[in-house]
LUMGU-838455 format. One line per field, with one value per residue (C-alpha): x, y, z; residue in one letter. Coordinates in pm, 1 decimal. Layout:
residues N
X = X | ...
Y = Y | ...
Z = Z | ...
resn = a | ...
This chain:
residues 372
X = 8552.4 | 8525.6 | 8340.7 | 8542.0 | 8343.9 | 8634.5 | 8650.9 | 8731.1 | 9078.8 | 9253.2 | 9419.4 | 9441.0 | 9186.0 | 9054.6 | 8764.7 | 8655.6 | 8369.5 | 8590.4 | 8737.0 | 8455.7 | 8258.7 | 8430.5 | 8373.3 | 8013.1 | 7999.5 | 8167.4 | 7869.7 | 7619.4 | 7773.2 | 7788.3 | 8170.0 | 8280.0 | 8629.9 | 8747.3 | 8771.7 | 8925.2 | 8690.5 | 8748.2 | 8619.1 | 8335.5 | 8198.7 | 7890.9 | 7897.6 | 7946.8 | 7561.5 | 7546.2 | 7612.9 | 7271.9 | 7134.6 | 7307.7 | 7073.3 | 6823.5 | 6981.1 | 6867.6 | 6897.6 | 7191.1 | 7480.8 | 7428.7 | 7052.8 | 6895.3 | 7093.0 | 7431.1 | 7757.6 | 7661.2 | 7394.8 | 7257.0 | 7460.2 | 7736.6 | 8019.6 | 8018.5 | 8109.1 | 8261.4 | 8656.3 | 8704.0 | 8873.1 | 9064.4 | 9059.8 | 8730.1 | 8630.2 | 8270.3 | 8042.4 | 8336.4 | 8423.8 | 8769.1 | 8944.2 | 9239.4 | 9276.1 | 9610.8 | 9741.6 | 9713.9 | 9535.0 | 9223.8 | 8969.6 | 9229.5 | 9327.9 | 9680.7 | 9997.7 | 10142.3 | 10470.5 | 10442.6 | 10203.6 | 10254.3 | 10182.7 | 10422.6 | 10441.3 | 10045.2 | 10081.4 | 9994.9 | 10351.7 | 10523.0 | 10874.6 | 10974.0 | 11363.3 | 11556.7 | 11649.3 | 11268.8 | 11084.0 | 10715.6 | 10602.3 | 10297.1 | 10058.7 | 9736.4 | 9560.3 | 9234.4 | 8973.8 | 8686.7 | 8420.2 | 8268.2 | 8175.6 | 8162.7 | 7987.5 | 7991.4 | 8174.7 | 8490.5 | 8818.8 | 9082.7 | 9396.3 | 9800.8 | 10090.8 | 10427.2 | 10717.2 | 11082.0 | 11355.2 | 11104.6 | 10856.9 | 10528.1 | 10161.1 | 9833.3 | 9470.3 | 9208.7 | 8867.2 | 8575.9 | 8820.4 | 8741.2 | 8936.9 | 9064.8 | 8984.4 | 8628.7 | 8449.2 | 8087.2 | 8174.2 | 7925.8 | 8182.6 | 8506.5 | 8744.1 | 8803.3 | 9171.8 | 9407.4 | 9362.5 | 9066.2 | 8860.5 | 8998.3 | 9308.7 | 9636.4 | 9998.5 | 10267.9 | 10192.1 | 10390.8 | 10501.0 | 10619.9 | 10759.3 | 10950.2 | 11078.9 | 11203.1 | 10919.3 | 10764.9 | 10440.7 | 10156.7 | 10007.4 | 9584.1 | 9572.2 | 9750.4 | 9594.0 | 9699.0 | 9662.0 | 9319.8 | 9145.7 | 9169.3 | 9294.7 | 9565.2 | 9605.2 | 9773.7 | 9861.2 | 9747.3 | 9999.2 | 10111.1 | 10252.6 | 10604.5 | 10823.7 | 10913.9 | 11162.1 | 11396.9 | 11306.6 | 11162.3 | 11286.2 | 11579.5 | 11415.9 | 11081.8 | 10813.9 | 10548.8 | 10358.4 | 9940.6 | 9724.2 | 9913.6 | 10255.9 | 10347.9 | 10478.7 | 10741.3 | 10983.5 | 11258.9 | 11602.5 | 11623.7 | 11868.8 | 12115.7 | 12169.5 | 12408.9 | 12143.1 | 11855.9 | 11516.0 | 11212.2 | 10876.3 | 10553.2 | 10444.4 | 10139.9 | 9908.2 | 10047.6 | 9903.8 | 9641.0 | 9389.2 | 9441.2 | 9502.2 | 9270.9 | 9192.1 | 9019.7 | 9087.5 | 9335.0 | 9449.4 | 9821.6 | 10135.4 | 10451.6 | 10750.9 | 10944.3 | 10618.3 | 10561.1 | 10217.8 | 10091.6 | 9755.7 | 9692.5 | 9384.7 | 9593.0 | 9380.0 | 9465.9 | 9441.3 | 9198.8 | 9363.8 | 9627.9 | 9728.6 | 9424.8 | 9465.8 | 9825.9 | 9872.9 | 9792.3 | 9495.2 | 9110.0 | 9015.9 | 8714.3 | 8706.4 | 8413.1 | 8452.1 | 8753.7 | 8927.7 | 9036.9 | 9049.7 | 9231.1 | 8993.9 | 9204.8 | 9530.5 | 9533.1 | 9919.4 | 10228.2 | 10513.2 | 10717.3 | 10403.0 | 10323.5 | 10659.6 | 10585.4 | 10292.5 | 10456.3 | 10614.9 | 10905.6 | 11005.1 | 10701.3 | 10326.7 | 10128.1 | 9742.1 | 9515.9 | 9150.0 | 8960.0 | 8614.2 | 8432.8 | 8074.1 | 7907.1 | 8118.9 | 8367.8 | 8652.8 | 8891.8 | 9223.3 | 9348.5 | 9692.6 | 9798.6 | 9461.2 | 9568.6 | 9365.6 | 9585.9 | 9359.4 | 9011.9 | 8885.2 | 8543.3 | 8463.7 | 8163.1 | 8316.4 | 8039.6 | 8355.4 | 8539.1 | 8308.4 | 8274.7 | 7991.3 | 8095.2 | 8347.4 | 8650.8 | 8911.8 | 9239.3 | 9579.8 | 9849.0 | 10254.8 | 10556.0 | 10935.2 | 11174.5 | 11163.1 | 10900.9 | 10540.2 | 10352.7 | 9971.2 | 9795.6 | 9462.5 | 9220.4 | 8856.3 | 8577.6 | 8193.5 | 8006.5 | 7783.7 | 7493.1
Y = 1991.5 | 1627.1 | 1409.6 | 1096.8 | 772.6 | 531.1 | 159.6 | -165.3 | -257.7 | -443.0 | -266.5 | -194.5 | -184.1 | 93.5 | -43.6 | 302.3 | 192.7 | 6.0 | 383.9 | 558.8 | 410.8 | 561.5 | 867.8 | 803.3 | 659.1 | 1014.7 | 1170.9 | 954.5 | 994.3 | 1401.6 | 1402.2 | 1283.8 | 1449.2 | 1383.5 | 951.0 | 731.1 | 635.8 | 300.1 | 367.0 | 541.6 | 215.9 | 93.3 | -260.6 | -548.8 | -721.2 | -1121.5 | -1237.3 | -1321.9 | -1663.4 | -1855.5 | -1835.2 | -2137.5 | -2390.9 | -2354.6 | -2004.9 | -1890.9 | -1712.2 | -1332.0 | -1330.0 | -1070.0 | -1265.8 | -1328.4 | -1218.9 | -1070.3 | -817.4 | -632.0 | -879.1 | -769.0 | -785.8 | -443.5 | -277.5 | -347.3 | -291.2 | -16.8 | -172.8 | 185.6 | 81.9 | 74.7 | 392.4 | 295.8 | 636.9 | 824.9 | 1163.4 | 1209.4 | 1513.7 | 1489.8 | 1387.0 | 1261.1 | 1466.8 | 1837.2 | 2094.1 | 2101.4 | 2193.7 | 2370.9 | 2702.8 | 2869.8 | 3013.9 | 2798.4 | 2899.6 | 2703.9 | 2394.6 | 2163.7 | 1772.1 | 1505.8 | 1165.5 | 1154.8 | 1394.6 | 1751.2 | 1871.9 | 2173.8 | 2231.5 | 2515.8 | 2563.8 | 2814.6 | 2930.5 | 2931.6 | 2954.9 | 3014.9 | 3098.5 | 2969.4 | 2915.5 | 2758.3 | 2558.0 | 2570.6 | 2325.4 | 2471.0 | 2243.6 | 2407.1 | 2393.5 | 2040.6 | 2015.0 | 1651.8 | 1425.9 | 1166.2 | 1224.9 | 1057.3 | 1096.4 | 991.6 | 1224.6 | 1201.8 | 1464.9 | 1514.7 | 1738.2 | 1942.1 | 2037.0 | 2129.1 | 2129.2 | 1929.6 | 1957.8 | 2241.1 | 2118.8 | 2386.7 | 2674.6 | 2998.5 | 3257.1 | 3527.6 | 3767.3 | 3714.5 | 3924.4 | 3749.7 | 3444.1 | 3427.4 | 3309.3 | 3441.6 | 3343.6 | 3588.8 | 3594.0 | 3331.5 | 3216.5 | 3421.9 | 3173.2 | 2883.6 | 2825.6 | 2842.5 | 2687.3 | 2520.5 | 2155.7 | 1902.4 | 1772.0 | 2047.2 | 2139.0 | 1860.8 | 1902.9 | 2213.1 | 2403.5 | 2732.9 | 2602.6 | 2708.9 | 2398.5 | 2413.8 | 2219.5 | 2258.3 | 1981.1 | 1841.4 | 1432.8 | 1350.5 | 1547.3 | 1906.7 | 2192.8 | 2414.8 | 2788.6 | 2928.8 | 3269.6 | 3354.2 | 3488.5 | 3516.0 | 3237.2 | 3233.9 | 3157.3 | 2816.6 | 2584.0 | 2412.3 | 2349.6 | 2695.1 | 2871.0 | 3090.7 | 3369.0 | 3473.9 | 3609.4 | 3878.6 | 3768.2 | 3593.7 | 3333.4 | 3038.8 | 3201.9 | 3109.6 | 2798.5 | 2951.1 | 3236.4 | 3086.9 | 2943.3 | 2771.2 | 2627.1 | 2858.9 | 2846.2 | 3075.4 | 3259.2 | 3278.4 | 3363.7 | 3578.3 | 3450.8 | 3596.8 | 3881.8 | 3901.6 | 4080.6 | 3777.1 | 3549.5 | 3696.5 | 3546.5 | 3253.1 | 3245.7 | 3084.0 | 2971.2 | 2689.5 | 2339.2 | 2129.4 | 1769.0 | 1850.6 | 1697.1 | 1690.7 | 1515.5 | 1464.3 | 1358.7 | 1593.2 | 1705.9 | 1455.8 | 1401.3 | 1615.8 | 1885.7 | 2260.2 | 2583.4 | 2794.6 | 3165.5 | 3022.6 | 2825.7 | 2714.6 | 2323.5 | 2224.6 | 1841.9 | 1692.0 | 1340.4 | 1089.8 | 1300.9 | 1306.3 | 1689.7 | 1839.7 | 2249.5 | 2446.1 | 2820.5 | 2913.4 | 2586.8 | 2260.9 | 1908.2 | 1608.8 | 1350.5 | 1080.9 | 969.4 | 710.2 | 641.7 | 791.4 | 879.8 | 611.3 | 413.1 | 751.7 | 699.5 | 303.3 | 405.6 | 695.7 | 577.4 | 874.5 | 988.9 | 738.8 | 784.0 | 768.9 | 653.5 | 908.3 | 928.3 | 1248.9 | 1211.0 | 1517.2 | 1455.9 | 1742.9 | 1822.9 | 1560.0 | 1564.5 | 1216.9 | 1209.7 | 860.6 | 760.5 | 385.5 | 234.9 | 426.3 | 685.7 | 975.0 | 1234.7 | 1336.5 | 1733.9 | 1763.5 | 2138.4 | 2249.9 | 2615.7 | 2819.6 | 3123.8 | 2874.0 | 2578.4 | 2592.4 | 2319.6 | 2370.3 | 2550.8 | 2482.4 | 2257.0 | 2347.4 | 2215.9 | 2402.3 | 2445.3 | 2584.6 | 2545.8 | 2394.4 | 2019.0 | 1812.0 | 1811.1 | 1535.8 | 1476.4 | 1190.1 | 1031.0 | 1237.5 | 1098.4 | 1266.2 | 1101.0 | 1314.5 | 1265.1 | 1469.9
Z = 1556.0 | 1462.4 | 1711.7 | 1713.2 | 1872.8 | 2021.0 | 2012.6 | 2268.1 | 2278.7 | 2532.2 | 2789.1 | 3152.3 | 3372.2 | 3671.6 | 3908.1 | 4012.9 | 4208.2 | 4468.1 | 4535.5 | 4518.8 | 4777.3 | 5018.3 | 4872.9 | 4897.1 | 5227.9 | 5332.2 | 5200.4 | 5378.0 | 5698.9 | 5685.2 | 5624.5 | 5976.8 | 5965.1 | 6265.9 | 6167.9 | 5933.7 | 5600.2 | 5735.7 | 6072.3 | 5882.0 | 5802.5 | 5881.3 | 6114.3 | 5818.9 | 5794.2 | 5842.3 | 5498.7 | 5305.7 | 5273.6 | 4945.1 | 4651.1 | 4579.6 | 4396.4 | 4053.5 | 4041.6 | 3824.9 | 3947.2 | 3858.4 | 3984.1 | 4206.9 | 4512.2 | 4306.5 | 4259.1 | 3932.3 | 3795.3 | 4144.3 | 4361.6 | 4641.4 | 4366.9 | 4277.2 | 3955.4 | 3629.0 | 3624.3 | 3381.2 | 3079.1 | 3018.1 | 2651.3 | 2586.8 | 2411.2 | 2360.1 | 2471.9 | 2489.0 | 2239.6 | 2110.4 | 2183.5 | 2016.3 | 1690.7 | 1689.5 | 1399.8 | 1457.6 | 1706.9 | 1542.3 | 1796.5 | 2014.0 | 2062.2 | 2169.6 | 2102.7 | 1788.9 | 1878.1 | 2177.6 | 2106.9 | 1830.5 | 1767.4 | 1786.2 | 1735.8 | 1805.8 | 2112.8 | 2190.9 | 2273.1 | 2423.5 | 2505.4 | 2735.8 | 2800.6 | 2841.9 | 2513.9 | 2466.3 | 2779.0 | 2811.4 | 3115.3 | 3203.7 | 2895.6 | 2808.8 | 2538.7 | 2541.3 | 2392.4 | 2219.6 | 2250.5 | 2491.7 | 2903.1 | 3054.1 | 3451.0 | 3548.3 | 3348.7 | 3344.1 | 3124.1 | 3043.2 | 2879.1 | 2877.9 | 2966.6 | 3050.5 | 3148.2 | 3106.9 | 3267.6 | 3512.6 | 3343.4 | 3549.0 | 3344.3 | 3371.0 | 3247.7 | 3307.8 | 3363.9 | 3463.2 | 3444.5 | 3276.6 | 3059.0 | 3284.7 | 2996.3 | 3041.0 | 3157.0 | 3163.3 | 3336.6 | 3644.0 | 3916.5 | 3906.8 | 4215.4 | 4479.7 | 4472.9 | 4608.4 | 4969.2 | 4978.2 | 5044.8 | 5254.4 | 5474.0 | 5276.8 | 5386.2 | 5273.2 | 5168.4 | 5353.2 | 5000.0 | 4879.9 | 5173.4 | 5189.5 | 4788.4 | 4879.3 | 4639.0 | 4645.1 | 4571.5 | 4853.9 | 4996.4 | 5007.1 | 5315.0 | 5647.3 | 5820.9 | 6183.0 | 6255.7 | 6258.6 | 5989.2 | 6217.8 | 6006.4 | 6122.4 | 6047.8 | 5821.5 | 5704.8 | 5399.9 | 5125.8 | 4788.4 | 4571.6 | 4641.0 | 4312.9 | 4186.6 | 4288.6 | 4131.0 | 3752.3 | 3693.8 | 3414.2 | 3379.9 | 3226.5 | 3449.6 | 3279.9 | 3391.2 | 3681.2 | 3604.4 | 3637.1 | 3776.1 | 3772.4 | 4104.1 | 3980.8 | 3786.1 | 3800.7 | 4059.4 | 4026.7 | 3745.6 | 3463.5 | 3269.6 | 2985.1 | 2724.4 | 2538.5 | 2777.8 | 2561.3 | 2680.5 | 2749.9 | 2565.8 | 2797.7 | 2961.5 | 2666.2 | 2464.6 | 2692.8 | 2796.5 | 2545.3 | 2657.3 | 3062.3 | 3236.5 | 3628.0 | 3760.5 | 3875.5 | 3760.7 | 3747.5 | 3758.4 | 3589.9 | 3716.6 | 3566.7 | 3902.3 | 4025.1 | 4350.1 | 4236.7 | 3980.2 | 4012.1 | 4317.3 | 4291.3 | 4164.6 | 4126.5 | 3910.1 | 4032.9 | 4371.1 | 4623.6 | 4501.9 | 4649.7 | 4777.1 | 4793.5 | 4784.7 | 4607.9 | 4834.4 | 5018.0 | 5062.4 | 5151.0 | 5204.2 | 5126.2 | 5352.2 | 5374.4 | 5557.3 | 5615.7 | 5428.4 | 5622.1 | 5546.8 | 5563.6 | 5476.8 | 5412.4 | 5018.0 | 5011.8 | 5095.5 | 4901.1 | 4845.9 | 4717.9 | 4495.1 | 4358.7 | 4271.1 | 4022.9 | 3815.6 | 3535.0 | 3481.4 | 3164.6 | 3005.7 | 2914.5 | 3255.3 | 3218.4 | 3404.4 | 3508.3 | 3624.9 | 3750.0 | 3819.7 | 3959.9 | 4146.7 | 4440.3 | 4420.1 | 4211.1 | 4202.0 | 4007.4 | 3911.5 | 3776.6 | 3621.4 | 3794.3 | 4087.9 | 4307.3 | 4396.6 | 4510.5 | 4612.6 | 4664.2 | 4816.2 | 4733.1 | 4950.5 | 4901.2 | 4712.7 | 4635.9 | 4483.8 | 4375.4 | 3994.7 | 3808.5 | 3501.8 | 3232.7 | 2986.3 | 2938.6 | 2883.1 | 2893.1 | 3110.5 | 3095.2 | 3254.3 | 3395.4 | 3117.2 | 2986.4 | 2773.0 | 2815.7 | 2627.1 | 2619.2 | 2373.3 | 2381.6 | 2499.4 | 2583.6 | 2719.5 | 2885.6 | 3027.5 | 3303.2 | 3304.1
resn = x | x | x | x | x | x | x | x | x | x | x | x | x | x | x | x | x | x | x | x | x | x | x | x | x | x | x | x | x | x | x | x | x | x | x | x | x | x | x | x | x | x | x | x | x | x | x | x | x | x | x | x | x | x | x | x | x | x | x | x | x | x | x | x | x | x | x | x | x | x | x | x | x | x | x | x | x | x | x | x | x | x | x | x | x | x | x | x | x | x | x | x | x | x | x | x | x | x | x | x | x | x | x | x | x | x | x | x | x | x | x | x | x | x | x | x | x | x | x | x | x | x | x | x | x | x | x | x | x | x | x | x | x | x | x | x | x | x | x | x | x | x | x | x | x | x | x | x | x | x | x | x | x | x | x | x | x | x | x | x | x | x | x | x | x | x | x | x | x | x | x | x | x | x | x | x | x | x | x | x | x | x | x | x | x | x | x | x | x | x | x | x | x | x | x | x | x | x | x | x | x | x | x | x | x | x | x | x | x | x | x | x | x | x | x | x | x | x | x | x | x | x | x | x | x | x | x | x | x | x | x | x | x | x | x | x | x | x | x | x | x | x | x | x | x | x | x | x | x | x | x | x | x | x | x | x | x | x | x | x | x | x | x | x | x | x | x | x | x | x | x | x | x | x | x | x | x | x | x | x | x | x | x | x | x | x | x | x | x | x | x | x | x | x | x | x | x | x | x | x | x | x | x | x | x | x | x | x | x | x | x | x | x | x | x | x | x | x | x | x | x | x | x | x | x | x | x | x | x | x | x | x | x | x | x | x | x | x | x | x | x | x | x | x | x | x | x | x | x | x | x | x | x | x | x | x | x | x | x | x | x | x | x | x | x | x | x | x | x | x | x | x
């Protein structure tokens, strides 16, 4: 693989710190569930005395360097320290089925329908395991097609990986997410939360099959199927998806930073063959063993809506630093998971890209800086 060092353009820019010091402050406070992050916050200081006169602005007192300012906006452009993973031009450095995953137009493209459907497949970067690190990249979606990114996942096949989940919902609380719920999907929610952070019960179960947008033609049940398999479009000459041997190389579980082109999951936290939806878009969740809270509420649906850009390339940003995993989309943060589940909790592993249901799935400028 060919270790590409990016470059500073101009662009758009993400001031991450401004999000995640609430994070933070979460952590410093013992994860208060039962409050708002704002109420979480310490009583504001007196402001400190202005600086001497002839000191310059940006001094140990200042706005600037070590002042009260805070961080940097992230110029998302700015590919300085950062290792392409995509070249641009083919799948060099990336492993799956080629029937299914091609380039286009300087994207990593597949393009399930009914005449061709996939079920749900995987390609799988070969670089290696990554543990704490932040990635970016630019997707976009048409008709309904359903994918997003592994990160710290595993291949199923494997049979020396040293934590392999327990089975889904066998670790936490699972029910159906208020989201999805209200879409009309099959998808299992990860958090049943009541107002104020307290989790409800929920019977555990299996995935239930897809909603609307799944394809036609289901294939053999695995890793992440439960996203696919429903009602779907028809089509004259419905095609069969690759069974599960012909998959199996490259399934995999894990998180994911999830894609959705009618924008009901984007961004939210997905697992892969664990628990399922474990943090909505628009949540802050923290995952102990046996239950999921909401923590706090980001944005609701309507102001979701306002940042996708449907049917067009959407900016997003995954940072993944020890426990806490943040999904950003357009400058925006959508989610936060806070897993403090040891049969779950994963430090490290692959990266892969994920697709099912029918429709376009389009993935271009990938960047990778790791953190430890």
């Amino acid at each position: 693989m060919t270790t590409v060092v990016g470059r500073k353009d101009a662009g758009t820019s993400m001031n991450i710190m401004s999000t995640l010091r609430p994070i933070l402050l979460l952590v410093s406070c013992g994860w208060a569930a039962a409050a708002s992050l704002d109420a979480q916050q310490a009583p504001t200081a007196p402001p400190p005395a202005p600086p001497p006169a002839e000191q310059a602005p940006g001094g140990p007192t200042g706005r600037g360097r070590g002042g009260r300012g805070g961080g940097t906006p992230l110029d998302y452009a700015d590919n300085e320290g950062w290792v392409s993973l995509f070249n641009g031009q083919n799948l060099n450095g990336w492993d799956g089925d080629p029937r299914y995953w091609s380039v286009k137009d300087e994207a990593i493209v597949a393009e399930p329908s009914c005449e061709k459907p996939t079920g749900t497949i995987y390609l799988v970067w070969q670089g290696g395991e990554v543990g704490d690190f932040m990635l970016k990249f630019e997707s976009k979606g048409t008709g309904n097609v359903n994918g997003g990114i592994q990160y710290r996942s595993y291949l199923t096949a494997d049979n020396n990986v040293p934590l392999k989940y327990p089975g889904r919902g066998g670790g936490g609380t699972l029910g159906r997410a208020a989201g999805a719920a209200a879409a009309g999907d099959g998808r299992l929610g990860g958090t049943a939360a009541a107002p104020g952070g307290t989790p409800t019960p929920a019977a555990a179960s299996p995935p239930a099959p897809g909603g609307a947008g799944a394809q036609a033609a289901p294939g053999p049940g695995g890793p992440g199927s439960g996203r696919g398999g429903g009602r779907g479009p028809q089509c004259a000459n419905p095609g069969t998806p690759p069974t599960a041997s012909e998959r199996a190389k490259w399934d995999m579980a894990g998180p994911q930073i999830d894609f959705d082109a009618n924008n009901t999951f984007t961004a939210m936290y997905y697992e892969q063959a664990g628990r399922g939806i474990a943090a909505t878009p628009g949540q802050i969740v923290l995952a102990e063993p046996g239950r999921r809270t909401v923590l706090s509420t980001i944005a609701d649906k309507a102001t979701l809506d306002s940042w996708f850009k449907k049917e067009d390339f959407n900016q997003f940003l995954l940072v993944a630093k020890g426990h806490t995993l943040l999904s950003y989309m357009n400058g925006h943060l959508i989610s936060v998971f806070i897993d403090n589940d040891p049969s779950y909790f994963r430090a490290s592993g692959k990266i892969g890209l994920e697709v099912e249901s029918t429709g376009g799935y389009y993935t271009k400028n990938i960047w990778l800086k790791r953190l430890n």
